[in-house]
N, C-alpha and C positions, 0 to 999 in steps of 0.2 A: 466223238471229237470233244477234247476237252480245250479252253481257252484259258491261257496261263498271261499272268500280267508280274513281269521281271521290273525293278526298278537298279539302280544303280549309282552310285555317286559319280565314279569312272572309273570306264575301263580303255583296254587299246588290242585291237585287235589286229598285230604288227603284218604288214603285208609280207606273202611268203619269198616275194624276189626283193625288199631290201634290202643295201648293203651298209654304209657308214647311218644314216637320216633312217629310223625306222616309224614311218609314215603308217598309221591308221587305216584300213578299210573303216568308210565312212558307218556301214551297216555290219553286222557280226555276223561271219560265214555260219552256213548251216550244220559246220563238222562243229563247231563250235558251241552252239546252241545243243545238237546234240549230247554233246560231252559234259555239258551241265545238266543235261537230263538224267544222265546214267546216273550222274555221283549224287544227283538228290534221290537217284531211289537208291544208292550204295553197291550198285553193277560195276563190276573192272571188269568186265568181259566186254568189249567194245561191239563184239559182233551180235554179241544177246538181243536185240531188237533188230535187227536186220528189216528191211521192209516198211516201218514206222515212216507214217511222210508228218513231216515239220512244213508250216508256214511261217512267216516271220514279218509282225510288223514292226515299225515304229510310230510313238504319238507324235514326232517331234523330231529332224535332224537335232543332234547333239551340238555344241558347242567345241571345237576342239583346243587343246594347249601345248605348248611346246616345251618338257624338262629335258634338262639334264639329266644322265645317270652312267650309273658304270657297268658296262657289258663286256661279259664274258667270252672269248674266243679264242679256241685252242690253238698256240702256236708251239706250248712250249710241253714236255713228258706232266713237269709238276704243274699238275691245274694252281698252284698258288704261285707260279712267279708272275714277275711282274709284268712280263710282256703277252701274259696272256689277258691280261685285265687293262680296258679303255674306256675312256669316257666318251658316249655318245649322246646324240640327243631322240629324243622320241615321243610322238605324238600321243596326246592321251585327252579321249571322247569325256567329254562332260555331264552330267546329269542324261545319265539313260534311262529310258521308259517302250520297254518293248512291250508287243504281244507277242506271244508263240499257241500257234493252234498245235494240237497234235492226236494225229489219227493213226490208231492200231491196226484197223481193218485188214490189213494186207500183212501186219506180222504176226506170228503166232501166240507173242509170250508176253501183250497186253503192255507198252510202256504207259500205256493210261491206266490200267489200275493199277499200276505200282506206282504211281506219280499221286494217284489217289490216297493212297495205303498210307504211303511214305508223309505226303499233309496232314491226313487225319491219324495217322500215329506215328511219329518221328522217333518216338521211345524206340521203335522197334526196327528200326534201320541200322545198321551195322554198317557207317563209313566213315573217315574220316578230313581233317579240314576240313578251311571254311567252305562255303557253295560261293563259287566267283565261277565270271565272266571270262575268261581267258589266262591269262596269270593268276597265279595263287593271290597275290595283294588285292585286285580288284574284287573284293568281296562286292555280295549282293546286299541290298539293303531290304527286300521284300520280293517276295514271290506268290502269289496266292488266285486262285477259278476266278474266273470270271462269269457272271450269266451268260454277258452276250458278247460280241465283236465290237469293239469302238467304231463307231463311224469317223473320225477323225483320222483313224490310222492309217499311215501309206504303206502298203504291202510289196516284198520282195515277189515279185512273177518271172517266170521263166523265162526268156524271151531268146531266142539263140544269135538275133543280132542286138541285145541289150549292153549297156556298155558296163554294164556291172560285174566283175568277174569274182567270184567266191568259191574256194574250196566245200567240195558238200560231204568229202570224206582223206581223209588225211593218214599216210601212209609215213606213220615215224619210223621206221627203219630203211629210211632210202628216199624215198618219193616218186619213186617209181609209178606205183602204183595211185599216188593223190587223185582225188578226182574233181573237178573243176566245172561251174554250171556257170551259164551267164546268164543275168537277171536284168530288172528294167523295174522302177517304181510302177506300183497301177493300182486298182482295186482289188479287192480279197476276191478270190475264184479258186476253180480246181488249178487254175497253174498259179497258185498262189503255192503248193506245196511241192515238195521235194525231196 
């Protein structure tokens, strides 16, 4: 198990049933956490670590804020007319400071040493854009092992009547197939992972 320390300036992690108001999950779904993994080791095969379980703490709830912006939704053939462009408003998490543990034992193709690889020689990774948080703009501001676990952190755990609901894999061609865990703050344990 490797312990990774993520920081952030802000990001927004848009919930997947808003409609005008795109409101924040408080904590970052674990499809999500994920998919920042992939692209620090340079994987577009999303299935490539299958099995990999993720924990996820925070040091700290975020602070959150409310912008303006203009969001895109199809109504019209030409993505540039006008009626397919609106202005909304949307929540966005302040000064993030996760931890993420991540354990290979259970998949075959090691996301810890290529998470390894990829720190200690970044020359050699082959991907592009920045490394963010959910949208491309929320770039990351640091990433780097940790010895040990912060004892300060509150940890995502699994709980099936927890009132936390997060995607832990994410089905872009449809949704069909998403898949959805509910969690509960608590201490770091095995249902700390997922």
């Amino acid at each position: 198990m490797i312990v990774l320390q993520i920081t952030a300036p802000f990001a927004t992690f848009t919930n997947s049933y808003s409609r005008e108001y795109a409101p924040s999950y408080l904590y970052p779904p674990p499809a999500t956490i994920y998919g920042l993994l992939l692209s620090l080791v340079g994987e577009n095969n999303k299935i490539q670590h299958l099995g990999v379980k993720i924990a996820i703490g925070v040091s700290f709830i975020p602070k959150s804020s409310t912008v303006l912006r203009t969001f895109k939704r199809r109504k019209e053939n030409d993505i540039n007319h006008i009626r397919n462009t609106k202005p909304d408003y949307q929540e966005i998490l302040c000064g993030l400071d996760l931890i993420v543990c991540v354990n290979s034992d259970a998949e075959p193709n090691s996301l810890e040493n290529r998470i390894l690889q990829a720190l200690e020689h970044p020359e050699a990774i082959n991907r592009f854009g920045g490394l963010s948080l959910g949208e491309s703009r929320d770039l990351i501001n640091d990433l780097h092992i940790l010895g040990d676990l912060p004892e300060s952190a509150q940890w995502l755990v699994t709980n099936y009547q927890g009132d936390i609901l997060l995607p832990t894999w994410v089905d872009y061609l449809g949704s069909k197939n998403t898949r959805w865990q509910t969690f509960s703050v608590g201490n770091f344990g095995e249902d700390a992972f997922c």
